[in-house]
Legacy VTK file of the C-alpha trace (Angstrom):
# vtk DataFile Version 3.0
C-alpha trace
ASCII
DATASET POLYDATA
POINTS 98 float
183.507 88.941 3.808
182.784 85.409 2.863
183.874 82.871 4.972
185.024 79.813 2.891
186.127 77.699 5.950
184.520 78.032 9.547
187.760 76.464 11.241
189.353 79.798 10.489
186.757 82.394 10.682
186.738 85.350 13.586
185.366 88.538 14.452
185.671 91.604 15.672
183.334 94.040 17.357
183.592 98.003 17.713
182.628 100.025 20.753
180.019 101.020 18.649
178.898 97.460 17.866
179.761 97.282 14.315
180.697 93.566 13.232
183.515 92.679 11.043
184.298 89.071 10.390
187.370 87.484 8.729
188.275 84.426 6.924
191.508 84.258 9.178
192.122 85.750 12.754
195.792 87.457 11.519
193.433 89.165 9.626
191.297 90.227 12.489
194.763 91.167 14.146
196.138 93.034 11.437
192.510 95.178 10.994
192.108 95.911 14.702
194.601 98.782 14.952
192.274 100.896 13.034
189.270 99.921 15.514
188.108 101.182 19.083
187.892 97.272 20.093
185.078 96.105 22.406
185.408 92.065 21.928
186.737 89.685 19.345
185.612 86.136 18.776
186.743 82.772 16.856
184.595 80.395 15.576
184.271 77.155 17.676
182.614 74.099 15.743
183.079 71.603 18.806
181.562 74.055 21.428
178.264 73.238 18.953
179.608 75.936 16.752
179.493 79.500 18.181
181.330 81.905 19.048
184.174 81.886 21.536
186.075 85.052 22.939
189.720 85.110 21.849
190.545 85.454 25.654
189.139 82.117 26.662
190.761 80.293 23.329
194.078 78.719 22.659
195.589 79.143 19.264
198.002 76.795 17.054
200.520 77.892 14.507
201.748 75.777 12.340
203.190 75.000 8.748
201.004 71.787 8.292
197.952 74.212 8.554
196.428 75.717 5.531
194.372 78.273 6.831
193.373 80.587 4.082
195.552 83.560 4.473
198.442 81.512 4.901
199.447 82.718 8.281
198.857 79.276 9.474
196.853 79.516 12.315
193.698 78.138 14.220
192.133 77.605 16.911
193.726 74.487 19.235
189.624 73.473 19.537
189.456 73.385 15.796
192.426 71.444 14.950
191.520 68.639 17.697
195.071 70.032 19.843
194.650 70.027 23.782
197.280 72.783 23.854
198.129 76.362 22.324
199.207 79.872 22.913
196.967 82.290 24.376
195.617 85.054 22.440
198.498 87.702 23.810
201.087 85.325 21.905
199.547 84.916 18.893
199.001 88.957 18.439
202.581 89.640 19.322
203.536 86.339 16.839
201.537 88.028 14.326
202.361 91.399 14.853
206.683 90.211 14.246
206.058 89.173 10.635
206.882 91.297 7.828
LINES 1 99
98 0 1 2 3 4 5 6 7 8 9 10 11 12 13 14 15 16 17 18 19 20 21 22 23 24 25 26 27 28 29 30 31 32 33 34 35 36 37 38 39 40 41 42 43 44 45 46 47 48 49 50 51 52 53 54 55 56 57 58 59 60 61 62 63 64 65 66 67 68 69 70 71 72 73 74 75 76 77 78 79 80 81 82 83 84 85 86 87 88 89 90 91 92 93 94 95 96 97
């Protein structure tokens, strides 16, 4: 997968340590049901740029984000936004659309 934009980019790691990243994290979301999960990660530029576990993130959703699936969404670090919904929020946000 090519990653056009960092600000959106995530990944997910199997139990058997196969890596799969993703231009978006509803992507991530929406591919995970298929995997045996060990960790999943967004991609932090002001933490130096690496990798941060979705547990420790905050995410923002909203329509004046273009993120390139157009689910809208990014990490709160990424968009300069103190606040956000924790990662349980944003899968079951995800997981009500259509």
């Amino acid at each position: 997968m090519v990653i056009d934009d960092d600000r959106f980019a995530s990944q997910l790691v199997t139990s058997k340590g196969k890596v799969y990243s993703f231009d978006s994290v509803e992507c991530m979301i929406q591919h995970e049901s298929d995997q045996e999960v060990a960790s999943r990660w967004v991609w932090s530029r002001p933490d130096g740029g690496q990798w941060k576990n979705v547990e420790d993130a905050k995410f923002i959703q909203s329509p004046n984000i273009q993120s390139p699936m157009g689910g809208n969404i990014i990490l709160a670090d990424n968009a300069d936004a103190g606040t956000g919904m924790p990662w349980t929020e944003l899968v079951a946000l995800v997981e009500s659309r259509p």
